[in-house]
TORDREN-529427 format. One record per atom (N, C-alpha, C): residue number from 1; residue in one letter; x negated, y, z negated. Coordinates in steps of 0.05 Angstrom, whole numbers. Each point is the difference from the previous one (the first is absolute). Example, Ala and Ser with C-alpha at 12.3 -4.5 7.8 and 13.67 -1.06 7.14 Angstrom:
<recs>
1_a_-264_-114_-156
1_a_18_24_0
1_a_-18_24_0
2_s_7_21_14
2_s_-16_24_-1
2_s_15_22_-14
</recs>
This chain:
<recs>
1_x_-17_-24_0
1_x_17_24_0
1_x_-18_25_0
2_x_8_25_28
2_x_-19_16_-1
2_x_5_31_-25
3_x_-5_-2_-21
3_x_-4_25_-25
3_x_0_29_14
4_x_-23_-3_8
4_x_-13_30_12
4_x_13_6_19
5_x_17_30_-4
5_x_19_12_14
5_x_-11_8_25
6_x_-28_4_11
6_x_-5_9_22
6_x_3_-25_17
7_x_-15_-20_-15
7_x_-2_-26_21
7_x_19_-15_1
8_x_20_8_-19
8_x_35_-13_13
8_x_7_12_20
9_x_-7_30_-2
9_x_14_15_21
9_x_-22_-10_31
10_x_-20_-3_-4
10_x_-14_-7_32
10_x_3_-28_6
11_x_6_-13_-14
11_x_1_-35_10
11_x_27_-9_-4
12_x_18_2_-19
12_x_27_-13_-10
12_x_12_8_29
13_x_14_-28_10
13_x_22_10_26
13_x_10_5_-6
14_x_18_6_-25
14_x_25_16_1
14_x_4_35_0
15_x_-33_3_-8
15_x_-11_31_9
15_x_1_4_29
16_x_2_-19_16
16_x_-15_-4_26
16_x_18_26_16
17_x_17_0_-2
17_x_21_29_15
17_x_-10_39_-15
18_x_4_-11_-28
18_x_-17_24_-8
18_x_-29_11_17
19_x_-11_-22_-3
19_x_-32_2_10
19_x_11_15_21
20_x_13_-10_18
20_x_-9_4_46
20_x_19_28_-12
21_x_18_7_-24
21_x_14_24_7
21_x_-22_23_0
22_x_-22_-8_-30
22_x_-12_26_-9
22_x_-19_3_27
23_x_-7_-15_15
23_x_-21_-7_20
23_x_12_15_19
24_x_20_1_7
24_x_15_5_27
24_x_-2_37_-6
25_x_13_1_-32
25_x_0_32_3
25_x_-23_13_-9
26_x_-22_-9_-10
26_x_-25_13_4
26_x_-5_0_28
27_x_8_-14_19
27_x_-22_5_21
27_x_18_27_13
28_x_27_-6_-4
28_x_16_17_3
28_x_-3_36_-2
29_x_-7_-8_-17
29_x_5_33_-20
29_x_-35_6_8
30_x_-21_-14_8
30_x_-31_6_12
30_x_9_14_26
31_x_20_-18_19
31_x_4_8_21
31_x_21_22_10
32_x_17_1_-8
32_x_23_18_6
32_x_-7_31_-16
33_x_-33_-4_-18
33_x_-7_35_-5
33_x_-16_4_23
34_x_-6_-4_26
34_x_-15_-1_12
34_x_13_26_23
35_x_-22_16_16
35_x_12_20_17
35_x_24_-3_13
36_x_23_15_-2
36_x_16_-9_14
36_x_10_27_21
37_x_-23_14_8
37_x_7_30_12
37_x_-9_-4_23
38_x_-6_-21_17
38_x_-8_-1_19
38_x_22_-23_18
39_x_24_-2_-20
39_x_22_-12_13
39_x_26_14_-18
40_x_29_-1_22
40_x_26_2_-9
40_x_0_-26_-19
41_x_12_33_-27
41_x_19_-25_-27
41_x_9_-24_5
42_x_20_-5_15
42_x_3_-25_-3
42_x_-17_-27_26
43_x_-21_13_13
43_x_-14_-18_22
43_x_-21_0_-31
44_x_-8_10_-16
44_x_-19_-10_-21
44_x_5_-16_-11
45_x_20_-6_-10
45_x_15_-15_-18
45_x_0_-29_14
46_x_10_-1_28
46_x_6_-17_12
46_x_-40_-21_8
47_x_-8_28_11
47_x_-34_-21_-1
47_x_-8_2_-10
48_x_4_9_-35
48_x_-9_-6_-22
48_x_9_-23_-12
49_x_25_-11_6
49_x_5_-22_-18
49_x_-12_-22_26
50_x_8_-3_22
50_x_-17_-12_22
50_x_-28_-8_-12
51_x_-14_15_-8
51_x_-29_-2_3
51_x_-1_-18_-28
52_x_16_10_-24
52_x_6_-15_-27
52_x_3_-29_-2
53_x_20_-7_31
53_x_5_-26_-6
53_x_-19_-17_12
54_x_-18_10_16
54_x_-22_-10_15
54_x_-27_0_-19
55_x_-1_19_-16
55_x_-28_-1_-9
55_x_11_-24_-24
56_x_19_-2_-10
56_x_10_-14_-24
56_x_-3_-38_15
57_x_10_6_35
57_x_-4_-26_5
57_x_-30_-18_4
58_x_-22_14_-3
58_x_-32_-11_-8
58_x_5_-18_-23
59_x_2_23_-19
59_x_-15_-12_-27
59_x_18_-32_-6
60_x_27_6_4
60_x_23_-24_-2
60_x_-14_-19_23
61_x_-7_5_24
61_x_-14_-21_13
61_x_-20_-12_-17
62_x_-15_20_-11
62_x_-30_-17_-7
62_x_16_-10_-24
63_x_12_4_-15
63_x_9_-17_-25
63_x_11_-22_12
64_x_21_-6_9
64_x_22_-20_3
64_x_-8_-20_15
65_x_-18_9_34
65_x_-15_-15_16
65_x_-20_-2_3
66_x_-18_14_-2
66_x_-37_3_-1
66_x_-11_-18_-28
67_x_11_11_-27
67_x_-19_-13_-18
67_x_19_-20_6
68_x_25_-9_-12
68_x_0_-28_-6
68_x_-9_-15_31
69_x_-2_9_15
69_x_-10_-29_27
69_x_-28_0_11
70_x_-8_21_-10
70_x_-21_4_8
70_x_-22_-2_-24
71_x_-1_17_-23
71_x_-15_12_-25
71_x_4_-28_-15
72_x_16_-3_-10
72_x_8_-23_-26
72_x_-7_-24_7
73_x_-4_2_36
73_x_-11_-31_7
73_x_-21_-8_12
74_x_-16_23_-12
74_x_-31_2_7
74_x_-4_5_29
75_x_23_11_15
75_x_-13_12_30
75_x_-12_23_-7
76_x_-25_11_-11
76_x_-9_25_-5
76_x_-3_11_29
77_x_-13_-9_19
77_x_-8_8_15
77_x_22_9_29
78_x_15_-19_-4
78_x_16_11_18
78_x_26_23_-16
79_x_5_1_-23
79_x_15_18_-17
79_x_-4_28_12
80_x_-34_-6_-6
80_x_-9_33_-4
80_x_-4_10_33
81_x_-7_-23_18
81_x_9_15_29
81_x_27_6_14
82_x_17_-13_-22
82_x_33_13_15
82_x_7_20_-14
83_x_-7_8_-34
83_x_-9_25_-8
83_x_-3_26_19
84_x_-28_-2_8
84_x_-16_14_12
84_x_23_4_22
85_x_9_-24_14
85_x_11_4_34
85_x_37_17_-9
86_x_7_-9_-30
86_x_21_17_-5
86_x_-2_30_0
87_x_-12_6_-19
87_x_-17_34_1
87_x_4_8_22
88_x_-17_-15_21
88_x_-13_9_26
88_x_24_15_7
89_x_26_-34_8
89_x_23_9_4
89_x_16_23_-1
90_x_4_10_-41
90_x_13_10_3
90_x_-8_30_0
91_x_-32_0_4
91_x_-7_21_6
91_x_6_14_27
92_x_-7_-21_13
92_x_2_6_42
92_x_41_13_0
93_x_17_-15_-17
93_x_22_-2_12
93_x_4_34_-16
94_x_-7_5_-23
94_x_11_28_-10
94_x_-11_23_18
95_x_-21_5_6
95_x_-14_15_19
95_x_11_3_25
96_x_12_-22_10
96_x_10_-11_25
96_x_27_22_-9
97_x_21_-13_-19
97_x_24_10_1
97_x_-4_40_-12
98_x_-25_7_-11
98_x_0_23_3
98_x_-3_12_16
99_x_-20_-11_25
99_x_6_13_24
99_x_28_8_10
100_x_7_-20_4
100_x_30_-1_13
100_x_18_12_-18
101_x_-3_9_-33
101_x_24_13_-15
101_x_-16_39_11
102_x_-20_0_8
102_x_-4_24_2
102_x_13_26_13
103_x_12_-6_30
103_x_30_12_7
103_x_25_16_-17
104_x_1_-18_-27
104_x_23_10_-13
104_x_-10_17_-15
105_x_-25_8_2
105_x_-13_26_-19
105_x_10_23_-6
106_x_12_17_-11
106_x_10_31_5
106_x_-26_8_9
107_x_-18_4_0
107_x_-34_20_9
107_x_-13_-28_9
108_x_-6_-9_22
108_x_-4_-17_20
108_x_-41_13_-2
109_x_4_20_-1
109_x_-22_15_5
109_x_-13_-3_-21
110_x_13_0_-24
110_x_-10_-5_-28
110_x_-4_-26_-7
111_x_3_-3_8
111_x_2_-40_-6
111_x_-33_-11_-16
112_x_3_-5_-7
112_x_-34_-7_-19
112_x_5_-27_22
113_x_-28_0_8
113_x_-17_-23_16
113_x_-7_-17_-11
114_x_0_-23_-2
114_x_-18_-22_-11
114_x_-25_-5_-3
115_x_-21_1_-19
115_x_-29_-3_3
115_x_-4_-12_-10
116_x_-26_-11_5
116_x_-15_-20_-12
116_x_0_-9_-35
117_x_2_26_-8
117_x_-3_-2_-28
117_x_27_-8_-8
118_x_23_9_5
118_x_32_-13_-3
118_x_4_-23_3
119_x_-17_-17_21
119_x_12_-21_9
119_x_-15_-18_-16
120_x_-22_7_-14
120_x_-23_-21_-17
120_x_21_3_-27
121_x_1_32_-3
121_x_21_-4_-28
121_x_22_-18_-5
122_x_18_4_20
122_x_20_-23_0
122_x_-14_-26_1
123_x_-10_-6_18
123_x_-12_-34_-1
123_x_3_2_-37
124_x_-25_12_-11
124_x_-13_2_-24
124_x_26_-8_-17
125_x_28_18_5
125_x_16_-4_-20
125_x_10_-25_0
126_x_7_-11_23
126_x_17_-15_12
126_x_-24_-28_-15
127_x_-19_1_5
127_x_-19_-13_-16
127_x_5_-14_-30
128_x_-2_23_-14
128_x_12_3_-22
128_x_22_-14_-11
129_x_12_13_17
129_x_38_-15_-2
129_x_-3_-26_-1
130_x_-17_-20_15
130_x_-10_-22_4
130_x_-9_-13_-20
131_x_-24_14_-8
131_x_-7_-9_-21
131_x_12_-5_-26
132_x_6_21_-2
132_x_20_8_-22
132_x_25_-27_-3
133_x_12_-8_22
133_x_21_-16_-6
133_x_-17_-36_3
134_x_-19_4_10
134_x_-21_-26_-7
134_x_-4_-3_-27
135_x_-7_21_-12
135_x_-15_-6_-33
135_x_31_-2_-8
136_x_12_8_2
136_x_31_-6_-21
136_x_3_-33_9
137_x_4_-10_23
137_x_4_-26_1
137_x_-22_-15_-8
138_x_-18_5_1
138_x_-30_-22_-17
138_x_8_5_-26
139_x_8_27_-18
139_x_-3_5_-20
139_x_30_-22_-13
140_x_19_2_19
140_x_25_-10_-10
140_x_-6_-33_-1
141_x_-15_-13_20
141_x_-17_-27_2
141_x_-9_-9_-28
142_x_-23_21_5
142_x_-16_-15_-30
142_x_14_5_-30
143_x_22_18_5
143_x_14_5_-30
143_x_14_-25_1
144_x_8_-12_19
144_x_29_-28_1
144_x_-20_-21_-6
145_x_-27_1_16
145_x_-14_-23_-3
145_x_-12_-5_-26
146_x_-5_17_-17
146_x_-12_4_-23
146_x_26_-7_-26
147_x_32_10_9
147_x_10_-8_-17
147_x_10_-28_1
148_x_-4_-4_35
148_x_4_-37_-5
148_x_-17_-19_-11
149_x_-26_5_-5
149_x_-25_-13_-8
149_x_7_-1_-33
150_x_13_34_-10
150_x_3_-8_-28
150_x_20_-10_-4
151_x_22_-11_14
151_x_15_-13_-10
151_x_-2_-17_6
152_x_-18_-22_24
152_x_-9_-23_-1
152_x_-21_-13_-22
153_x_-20_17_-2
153_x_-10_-3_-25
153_x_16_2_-31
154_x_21_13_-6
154_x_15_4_-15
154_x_6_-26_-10
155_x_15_-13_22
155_x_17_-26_3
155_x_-27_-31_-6
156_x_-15_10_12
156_x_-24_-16_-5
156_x_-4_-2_-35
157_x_-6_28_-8
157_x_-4_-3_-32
157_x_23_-12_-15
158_x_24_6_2
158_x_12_-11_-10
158_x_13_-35_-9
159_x_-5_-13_37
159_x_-8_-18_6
159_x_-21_-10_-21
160_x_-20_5_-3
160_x_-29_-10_-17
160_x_17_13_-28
161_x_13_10_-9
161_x_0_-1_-27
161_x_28_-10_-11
162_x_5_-14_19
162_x_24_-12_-8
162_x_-10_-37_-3
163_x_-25_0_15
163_x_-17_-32_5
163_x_-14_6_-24
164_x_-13_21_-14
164_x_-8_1_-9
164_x_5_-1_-36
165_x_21_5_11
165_x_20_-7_-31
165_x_14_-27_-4
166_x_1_-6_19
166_x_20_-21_6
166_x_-20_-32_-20
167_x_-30_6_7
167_x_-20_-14_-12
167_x_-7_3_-29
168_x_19_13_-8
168_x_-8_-3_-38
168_x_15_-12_-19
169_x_-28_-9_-7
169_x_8_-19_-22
169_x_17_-27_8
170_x_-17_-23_17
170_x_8_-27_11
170_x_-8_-17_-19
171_x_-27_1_-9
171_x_-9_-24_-24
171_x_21_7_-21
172_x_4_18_-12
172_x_18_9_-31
172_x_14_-17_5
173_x_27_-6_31
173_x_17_2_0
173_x_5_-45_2
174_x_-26_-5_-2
174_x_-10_-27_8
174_x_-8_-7_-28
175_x_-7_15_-20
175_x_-7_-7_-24
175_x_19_-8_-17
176_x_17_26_1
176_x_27_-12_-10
176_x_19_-12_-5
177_x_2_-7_34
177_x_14_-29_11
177_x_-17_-17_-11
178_x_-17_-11_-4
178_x_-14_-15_-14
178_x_7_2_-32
179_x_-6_20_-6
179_x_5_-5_-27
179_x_33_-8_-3
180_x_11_15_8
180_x_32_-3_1
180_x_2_-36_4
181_x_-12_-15_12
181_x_4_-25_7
181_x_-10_-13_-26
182_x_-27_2_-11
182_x_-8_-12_-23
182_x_28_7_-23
183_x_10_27_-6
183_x_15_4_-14
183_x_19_-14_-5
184_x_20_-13_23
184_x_21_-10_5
184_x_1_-31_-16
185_x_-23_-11_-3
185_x_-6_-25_-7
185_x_-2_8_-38
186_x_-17_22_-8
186_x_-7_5_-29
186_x_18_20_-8
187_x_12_18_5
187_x_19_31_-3
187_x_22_-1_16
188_x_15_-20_7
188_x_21_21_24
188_x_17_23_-1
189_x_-2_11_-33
189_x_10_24_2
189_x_-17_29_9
190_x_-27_-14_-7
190_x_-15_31_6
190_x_-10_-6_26
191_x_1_-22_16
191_x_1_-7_25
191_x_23_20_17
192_x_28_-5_-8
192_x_12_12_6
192_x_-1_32_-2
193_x_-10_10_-33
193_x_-9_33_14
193_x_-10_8_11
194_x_-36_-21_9
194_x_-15_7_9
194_x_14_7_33
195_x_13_-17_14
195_x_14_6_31
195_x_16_11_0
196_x_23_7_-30
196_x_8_31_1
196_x_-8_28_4
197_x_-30_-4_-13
197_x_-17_20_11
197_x_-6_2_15
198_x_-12_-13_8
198_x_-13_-3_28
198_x_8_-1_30
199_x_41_-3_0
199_x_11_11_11
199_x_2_32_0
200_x_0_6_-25
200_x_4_26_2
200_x_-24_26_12
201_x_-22_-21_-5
201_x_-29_10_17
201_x_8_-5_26
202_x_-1_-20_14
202_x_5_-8_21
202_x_20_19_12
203_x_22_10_-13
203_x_25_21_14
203_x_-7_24_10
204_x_-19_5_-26
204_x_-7_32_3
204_x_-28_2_26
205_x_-21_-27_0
205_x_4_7_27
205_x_4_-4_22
206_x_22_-17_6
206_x_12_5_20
206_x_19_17_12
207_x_17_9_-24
207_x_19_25_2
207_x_-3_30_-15
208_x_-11_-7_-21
208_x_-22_31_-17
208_x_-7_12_18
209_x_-12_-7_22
209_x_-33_18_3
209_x_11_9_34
210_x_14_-5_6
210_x_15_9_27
210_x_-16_28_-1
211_x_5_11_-14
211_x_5_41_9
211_x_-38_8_-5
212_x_-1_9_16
212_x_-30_18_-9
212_x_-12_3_-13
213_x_21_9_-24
213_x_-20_12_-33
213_x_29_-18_-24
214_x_-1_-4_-15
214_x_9_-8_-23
214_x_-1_18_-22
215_x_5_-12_-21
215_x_-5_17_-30
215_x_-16_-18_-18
216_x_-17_19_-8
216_x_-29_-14_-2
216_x_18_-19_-28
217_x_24_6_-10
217_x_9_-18_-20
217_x_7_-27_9
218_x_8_-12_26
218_x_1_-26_9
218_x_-22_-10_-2
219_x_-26_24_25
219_x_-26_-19_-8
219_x_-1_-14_-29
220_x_-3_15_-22
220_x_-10_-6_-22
220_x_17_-22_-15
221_x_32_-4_2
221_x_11_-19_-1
221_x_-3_-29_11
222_x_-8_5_27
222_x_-14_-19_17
222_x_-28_-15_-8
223_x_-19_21_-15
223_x_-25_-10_-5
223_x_5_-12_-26
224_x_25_3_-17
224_x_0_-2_-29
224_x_16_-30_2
225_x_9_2_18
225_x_16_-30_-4
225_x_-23_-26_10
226_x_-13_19_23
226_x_-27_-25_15
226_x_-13_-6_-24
227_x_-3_23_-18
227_x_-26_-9_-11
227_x_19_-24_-24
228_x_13_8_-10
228_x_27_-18_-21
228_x_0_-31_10
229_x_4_4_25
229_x_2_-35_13
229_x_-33_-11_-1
230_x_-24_18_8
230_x_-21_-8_-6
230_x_-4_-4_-34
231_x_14_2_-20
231_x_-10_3_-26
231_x_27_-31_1
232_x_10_-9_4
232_x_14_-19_-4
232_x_-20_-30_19
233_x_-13_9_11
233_x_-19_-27_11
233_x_-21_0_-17
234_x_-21_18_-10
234_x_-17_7_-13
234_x_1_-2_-35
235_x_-3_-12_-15
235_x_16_3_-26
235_x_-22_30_-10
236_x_-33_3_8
236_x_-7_15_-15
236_x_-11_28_10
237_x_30_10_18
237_x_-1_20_21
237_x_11_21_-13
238_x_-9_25_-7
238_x_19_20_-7
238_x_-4_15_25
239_x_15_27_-1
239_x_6_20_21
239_x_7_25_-16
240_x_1_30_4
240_x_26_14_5
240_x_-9_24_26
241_x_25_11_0
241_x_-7_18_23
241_x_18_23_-14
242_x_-14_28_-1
242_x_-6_26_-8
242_x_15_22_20
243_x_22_7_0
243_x_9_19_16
243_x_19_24_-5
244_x_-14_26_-11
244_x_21_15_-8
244_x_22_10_19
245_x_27_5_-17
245_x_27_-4_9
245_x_3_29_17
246_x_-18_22_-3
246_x_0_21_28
246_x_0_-9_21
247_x_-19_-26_-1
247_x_-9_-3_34
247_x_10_-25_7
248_x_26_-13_-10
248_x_12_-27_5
248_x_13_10_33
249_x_14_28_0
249_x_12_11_23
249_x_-16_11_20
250_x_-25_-10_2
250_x_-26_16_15
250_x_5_-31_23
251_x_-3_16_28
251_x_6_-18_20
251_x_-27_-12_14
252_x_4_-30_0
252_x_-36_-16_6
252_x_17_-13_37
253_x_-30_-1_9
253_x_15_-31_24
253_x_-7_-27_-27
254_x_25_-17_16
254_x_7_-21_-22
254_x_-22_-21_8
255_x_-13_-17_-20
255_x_-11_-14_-7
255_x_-34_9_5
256_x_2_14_-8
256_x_-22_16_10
256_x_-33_-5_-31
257_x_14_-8_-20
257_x_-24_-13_-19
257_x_3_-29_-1
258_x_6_-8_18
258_x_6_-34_-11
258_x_-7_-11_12
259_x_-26_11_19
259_x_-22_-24_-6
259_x_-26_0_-20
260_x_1_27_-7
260_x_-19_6_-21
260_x_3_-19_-24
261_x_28_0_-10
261_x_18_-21_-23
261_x_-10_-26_5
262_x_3_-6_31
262_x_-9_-26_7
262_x_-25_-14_-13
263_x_-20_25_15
263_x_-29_-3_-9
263_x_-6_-1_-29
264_x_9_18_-8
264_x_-2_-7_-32
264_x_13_-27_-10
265_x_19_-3_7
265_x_11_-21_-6
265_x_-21_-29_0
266_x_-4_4_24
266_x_-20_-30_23
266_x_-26_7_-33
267_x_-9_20_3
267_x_-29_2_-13
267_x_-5_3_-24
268_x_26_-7_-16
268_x_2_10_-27
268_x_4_-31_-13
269_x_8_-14_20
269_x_5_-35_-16
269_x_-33_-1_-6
270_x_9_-22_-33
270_x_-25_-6_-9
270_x_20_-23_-15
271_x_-7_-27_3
271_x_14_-27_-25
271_x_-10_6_-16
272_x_-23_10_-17
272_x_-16_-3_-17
272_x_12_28_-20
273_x_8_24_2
273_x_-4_15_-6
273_x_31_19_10
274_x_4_23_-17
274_x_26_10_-1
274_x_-14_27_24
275_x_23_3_15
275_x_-1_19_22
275_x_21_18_3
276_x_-9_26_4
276_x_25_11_10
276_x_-5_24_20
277_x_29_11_5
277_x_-4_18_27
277_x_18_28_-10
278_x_-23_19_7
278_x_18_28_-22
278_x_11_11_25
279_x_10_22_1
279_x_14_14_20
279_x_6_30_0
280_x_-10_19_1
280_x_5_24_-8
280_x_5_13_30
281_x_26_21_-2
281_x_6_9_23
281_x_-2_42_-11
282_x_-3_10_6
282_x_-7_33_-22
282_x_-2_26_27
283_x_10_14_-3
283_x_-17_26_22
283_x_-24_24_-12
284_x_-6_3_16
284_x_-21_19_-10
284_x_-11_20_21
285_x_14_29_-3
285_x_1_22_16
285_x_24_-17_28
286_x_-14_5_21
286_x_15_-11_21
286_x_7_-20_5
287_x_-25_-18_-16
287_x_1_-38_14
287_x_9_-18_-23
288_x_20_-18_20
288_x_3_-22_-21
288_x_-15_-25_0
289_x_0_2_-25
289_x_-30_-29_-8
289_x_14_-22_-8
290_x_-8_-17_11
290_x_3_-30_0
290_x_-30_-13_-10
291_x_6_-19_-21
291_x_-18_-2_-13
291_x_-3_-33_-14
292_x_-8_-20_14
292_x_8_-30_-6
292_x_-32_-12_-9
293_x_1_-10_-37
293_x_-32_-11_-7
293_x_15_-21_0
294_x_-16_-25_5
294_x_0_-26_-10
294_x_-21_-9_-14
295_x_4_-24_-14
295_x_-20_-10_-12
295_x_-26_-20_19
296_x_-20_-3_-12
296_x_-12_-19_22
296_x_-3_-30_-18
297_x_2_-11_22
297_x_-18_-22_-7
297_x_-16_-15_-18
298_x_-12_-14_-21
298_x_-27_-9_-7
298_x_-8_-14_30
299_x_10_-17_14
299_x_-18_1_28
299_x_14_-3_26
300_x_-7_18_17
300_x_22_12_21
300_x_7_-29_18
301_x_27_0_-5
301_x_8_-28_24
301_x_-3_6_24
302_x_-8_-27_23
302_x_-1_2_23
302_x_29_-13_14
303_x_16_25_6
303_x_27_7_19
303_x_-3_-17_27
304_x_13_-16_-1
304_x_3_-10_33
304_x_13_20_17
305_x_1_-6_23
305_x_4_12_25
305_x_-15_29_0
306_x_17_21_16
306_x_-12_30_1
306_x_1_16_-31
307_x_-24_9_10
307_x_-3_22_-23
307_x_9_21_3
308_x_9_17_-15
308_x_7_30_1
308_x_14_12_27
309_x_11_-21_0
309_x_22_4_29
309_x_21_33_-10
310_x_6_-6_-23
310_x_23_24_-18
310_x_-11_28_-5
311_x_-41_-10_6
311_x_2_29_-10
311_x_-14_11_32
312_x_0_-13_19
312_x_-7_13_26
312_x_27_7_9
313_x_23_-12_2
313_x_21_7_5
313_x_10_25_-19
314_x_2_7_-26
314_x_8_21_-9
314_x_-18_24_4
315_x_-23_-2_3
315_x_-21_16_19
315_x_7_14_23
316_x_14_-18_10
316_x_12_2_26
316_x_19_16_1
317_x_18_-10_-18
317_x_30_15_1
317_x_-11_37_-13
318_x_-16_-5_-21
318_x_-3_30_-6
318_x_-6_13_21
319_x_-24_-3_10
319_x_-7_17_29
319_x_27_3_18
320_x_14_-10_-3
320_x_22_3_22
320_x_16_21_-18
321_x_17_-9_-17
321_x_6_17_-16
321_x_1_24_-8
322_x_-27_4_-18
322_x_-20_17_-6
322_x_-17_2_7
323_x_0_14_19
323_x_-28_1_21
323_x_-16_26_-19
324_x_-19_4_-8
324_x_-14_19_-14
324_x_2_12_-20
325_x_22_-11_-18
325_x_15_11_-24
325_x_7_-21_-11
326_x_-25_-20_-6
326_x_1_-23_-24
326_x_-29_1_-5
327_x_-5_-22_-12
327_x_-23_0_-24
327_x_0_-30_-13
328_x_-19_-25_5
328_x_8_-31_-7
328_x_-29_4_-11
329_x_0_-3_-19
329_x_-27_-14_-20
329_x_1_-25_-18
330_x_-14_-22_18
330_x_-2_-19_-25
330_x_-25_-1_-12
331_x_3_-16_-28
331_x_-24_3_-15
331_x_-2_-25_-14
332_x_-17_-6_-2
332_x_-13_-35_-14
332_x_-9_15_-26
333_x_11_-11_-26
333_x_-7_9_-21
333_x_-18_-39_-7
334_x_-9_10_-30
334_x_-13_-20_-9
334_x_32_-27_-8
335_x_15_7_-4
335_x_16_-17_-8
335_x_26_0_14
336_x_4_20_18
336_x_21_4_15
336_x_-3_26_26
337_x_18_-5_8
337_x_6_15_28
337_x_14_28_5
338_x_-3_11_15
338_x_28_26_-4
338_x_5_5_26
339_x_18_11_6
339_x_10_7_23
339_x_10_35_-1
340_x_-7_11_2
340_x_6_25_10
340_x_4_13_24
341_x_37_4_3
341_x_7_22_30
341_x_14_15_-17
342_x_-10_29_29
342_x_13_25_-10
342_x_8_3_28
343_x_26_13_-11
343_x_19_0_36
343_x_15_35_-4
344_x_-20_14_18
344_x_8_36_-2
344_x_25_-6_14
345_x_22_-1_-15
345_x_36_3_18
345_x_9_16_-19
</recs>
């Protein structure tokens, strides 16, 4: 959609009648101040608008037939010699028909002659006029071509961040079914909460996360219940997650920390030893901080399949996103991990 009131008005077709009007009466109101004492009132009028609708029929040639068949399809070379042979044209034919309008002169005797220097001027203008309606059609080109590229690219990003979401959090969702299955045999009641929940994860994203931005209070409901179902497989898992109630109504794209959760999650199991995953969400001046430590290890397990698939992909999505107005720092402490984004929205 074109914003900028000038460049709606030069490219939008539905300007397109405005445009040829203001066009028509500038050339108009250039030409009809022009001497008219060397002809009767109304013989001026009459080969003044004559001459109007002729000099007006160039530039409309070179727009409508010259560039698009010629210019836009890389005939440069022959463009610019039917150019040249139009000029020529409508140079030879005005000179021509001034001869022949010269008779109706009141002062026949007076008559201004044609010279050399008049007839280069006109070319010169007539030039102009040319040009002039060339750069408006290149210029009207590369504005259409430029907004089709961003909206092909547009469609492209969105495309990738809809694949790109679509990929979070597949192991969690394989753990649980697992655990949920062991359950059924030792618990079937907390078996049964556990796929209560986990439907209800499962809903939010398939139907939650539809719209662009969310309220950063689903996220955090979302991360508080993942982490809940992770503390029900785990007996010696704590969690909480930190979010003052100003910024529950502050709008995020949805699922947008959960693979961070993930990672903590994946890197915080230890059998030996009690683990947990904190969560602080806070602003500070402009940016909101997202803020996920886990515990580590006594000795780091080796993860089958890909590694850090969650955090090249949310890498990903930020740059798309937040292209220059984020901030991802992680940090390896002696006993644990942290995660730090700051997202200037």
């Amino acid at each position: 959609m074109l914003k900028d009131p000038f460049l709606k008005w030069l490219i939008a077709p539905e300007k397109r009648l405005i445009r040829h009007l203001v066009t028509i009466l500038s050339l108009a109101i250039l030409i009809y101040s022009g001497d008219a004492s060397e002809y009767p009132p109304h013989m001026f009028w009459i080969l003044t608008s004559g001459a109007l609708v002729m000099i007006l029929l160039l530039p409309y040639l070179n727009m409508y037939w010259l560039v698009p068949r010629y210019l836009f399809k890389g005939r440069y070379i022959q463009y610019f010699l039917l150019v040249i042979l139009s000029i020529f044209l409508f140079v030879v034919f005005f000179n021509y028909m001034g001869a022949l309008l010269k008779r109706y002169q009141l002062n026949p005797q007076g008559a201004k002659e044609e010279t050399v220097g008049s007839i280069i001027g006109f070319t010169i203008a007539l030039g102009v006029l040319v040009a002039a309606s060339t750069a408006v059609k290149l210029f009207q080109r590369w504005v259409n071509d430029n907004f089709r590229l961003a909206r092909i690219e547009n469609e492209k990003l969105n495309t990738e961040l809809e694949q790109l979401k679509s990929q979070v959090n597949p192991h969690f969702l394989f753990n649980m079914l697992n655990n949920a299955n062991v359950l059924t045999r030792t618990d079937p009641q907390k078996a049964s909460e556990v796929l209560y929940s986990l439907s209800d994860l499962l809903r939010y994203q398939l139907y939650g996360c539809q719209a662009d931005r969310v309220p950063l209070s689903s996220e955090v409901d979302f991360i508080s219940n993942l982490l809940g179902l992770e503390s029900v497989r785990r007996d010696r898992f704590s969690w909480q997650v930190e979010c003052p109630e100003y910024l529950q109504n502050k709008m995020v794209p949805p699922l947008l920390f959960i693979s961070f959760i993930e990672n903590a999650v994946k890197h915080s199991e230890d059998p030996r030893l009690p683990s947990s995953v904190d969560v602080r969400i806070e602003k500070e001046n402009d940016a909101l901080i997202f803020q996920c430590t886990n515990t580590k290890p006594l000795q780091v397990p080796v993860h089958n399949g890909p590694s850090g698939i969650g955090l090249v992909n949310i890498r990903r999505r930020l740059n798309l996103l937040f292209p220059q107005s984020h901030q991802l720092q992680i940090q390896e402490q002696l006993q644990s991990y942290t995660v730090t984004l700051k997202l200037y929205v």
